[in-house]
C-alpha positions in Angstrom: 53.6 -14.0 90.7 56.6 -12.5 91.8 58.5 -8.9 90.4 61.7 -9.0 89.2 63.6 -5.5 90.7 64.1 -3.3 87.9 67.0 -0.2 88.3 69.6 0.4 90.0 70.1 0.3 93.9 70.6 3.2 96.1 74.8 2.4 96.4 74.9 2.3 92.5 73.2 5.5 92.2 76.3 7.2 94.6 78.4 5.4 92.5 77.5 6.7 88.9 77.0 10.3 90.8 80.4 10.4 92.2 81.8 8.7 89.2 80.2 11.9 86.7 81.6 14.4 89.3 84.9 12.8 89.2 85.0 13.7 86.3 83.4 17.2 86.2 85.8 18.3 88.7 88.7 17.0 86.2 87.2 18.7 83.3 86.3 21.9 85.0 90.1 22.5 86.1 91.6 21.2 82.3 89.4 22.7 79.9 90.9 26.4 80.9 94.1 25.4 79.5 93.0 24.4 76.1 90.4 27.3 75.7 93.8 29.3 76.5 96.0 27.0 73.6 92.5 27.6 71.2 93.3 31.4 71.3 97.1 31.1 71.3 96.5 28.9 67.8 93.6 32.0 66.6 96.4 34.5 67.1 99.2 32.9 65.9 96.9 31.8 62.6 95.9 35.5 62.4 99.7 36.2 61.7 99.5 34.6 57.6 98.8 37.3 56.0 99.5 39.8 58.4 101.5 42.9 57.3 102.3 44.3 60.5 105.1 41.8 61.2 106.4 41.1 57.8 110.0 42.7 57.7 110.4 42.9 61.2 113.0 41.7 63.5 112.0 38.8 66.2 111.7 40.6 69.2 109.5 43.5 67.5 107.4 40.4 66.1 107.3 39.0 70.1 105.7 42.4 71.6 103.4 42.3 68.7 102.4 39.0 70.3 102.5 39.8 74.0 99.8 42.6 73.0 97.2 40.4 71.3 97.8 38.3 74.4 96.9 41.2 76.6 94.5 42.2 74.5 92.7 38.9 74.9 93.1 38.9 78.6 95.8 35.9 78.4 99.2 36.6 80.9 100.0 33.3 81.2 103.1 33.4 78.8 105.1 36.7 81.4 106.3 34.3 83.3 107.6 31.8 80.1 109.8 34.3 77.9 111.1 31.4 76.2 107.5 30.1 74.8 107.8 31.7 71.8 110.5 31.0 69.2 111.1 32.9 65.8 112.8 31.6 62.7 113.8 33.2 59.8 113.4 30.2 57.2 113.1 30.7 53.2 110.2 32.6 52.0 109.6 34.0 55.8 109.2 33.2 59.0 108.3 30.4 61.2 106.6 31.1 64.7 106.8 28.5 67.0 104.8 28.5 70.7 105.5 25.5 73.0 104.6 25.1 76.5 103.5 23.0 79.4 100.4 23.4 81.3 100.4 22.8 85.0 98.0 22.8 88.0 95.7 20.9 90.4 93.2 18.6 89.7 92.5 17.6 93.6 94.3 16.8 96.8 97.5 15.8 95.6 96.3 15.4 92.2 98.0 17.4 89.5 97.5 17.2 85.8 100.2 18.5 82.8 99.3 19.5 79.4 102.0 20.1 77.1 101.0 22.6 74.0 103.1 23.0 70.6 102.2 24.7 67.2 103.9 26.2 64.4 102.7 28.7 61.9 104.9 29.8 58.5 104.3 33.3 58.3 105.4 34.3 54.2 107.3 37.7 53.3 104.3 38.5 50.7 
């Protein structure tokens, strides 16, 4: 009787393996940017309700968010001033943050991620 091979060979093993780390190297360099867009969203959701900023004028309300920035060890917005946008609309305010994500995957290899929410913040 003869076997039949069963599995894989030897070159498709290196092939899944570097396949998977493609891919691991990809997601360890983007996943930093949207754990840093998750916590932009937590702070900006943490203004509904807020009473600190209702009443106040827009650039009071944007060093009330460069300090829960820096208090959750985020700088990447001193070098984009223009990131965050405030609106005075009927019934309150509307923050908006919009940015774009850059940096190296590998080699030449660069990835962009562009970022946008909006919260309505009411006078109550």
């Amino acid at each position: 009787m003869i076997k039949n091979q069963k599995g894989l060979t030897a070159i498709s093993w290196m092939f899944i393996i570097g396949f998977i780390g493609t891919l691991a190297i990809v997601a360890i360099r983007i996943i930093p940017a949207y754990m840093t867009f998750n916590s932009v969203k937590g702070i900006m959701d943490g203004f509904v309700g807020d009473k600190e900023i209702v009443g106040r004028n827009p650039k009071h309300i944007k060093v009330i968010i460069n300090r829960r920035l820096s208090i959750n060890s985020i700088y990447t917005f001193q070098d984009k001033p223009k990131a965050f946008t405030i609106k005075r609309v009927d019934g309150g305010l509307e923050i908006n943050v919009h940015y774009e994500e850059r940096g190296p995957i590998f080699a030449n290899l660069d990835y962009v991620a562009t970022f946008d929410h909006t919260v309505n913040v009411p006078n109550k």
